[in-house]
N, C-alpha and C positions, 0 to 999 in steps of 0.2 A: 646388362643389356638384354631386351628381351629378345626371344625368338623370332623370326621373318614368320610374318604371319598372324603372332598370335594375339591380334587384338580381338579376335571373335572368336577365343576360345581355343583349347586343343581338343584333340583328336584322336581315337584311344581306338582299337581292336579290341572285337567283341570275345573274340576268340584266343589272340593269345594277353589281354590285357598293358600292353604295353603303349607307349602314346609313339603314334604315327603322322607321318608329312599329311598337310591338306591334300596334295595330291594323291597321296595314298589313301585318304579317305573317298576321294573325290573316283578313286578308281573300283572301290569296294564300300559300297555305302550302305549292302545287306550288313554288314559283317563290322561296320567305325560306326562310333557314336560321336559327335563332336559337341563340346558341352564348352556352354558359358564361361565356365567358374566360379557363378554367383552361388551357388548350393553352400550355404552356411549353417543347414540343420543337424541338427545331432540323429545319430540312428545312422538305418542300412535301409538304401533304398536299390530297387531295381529295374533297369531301363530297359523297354528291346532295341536292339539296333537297327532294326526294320522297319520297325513303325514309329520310334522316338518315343512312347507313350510308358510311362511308369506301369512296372507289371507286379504282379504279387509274388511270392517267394518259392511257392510251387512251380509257377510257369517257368522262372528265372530258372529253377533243378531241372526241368522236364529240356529247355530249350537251351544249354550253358554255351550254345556255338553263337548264338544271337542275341544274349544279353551282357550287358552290363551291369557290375554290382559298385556300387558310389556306398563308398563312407563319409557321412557328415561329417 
């Protein structure tokens, strides 16, 4: 049975990486990334949680309270 909720993805902290309620997301949206779960690529990508937009692996070190790190 799946999750309440999760047909549009779950919802993860940017911060401590663990996966949080939509509301939870919905209450801190600098800080949750909520993602598809279509990402089937191989490799390490990295997200900000602020803007949603894929960042490069420097930003991701410099910024680690606002990103997300996704293993294909």
């Amino acid at each position: 049975m799946a999750r309440s909720g999760s047909s549009r993805g779950s919802a993860r902290s940017a911060i401590s990486g663990r996966y949080v309620t939509k509301a939870t997301a919905a209450r801190s949206p600098r800080t949750t990334v909520v993602s598809s779960g279509r990402n089937k690529s191989s490799g390490t990508a990295y997200r900000s949680a602020i803007s949603g937009k894929y960042v490069t692996k420097g930003t991701a070190q410099r910024h680690p309270n606002t990103t997300v790190t996704e293993n294909g």
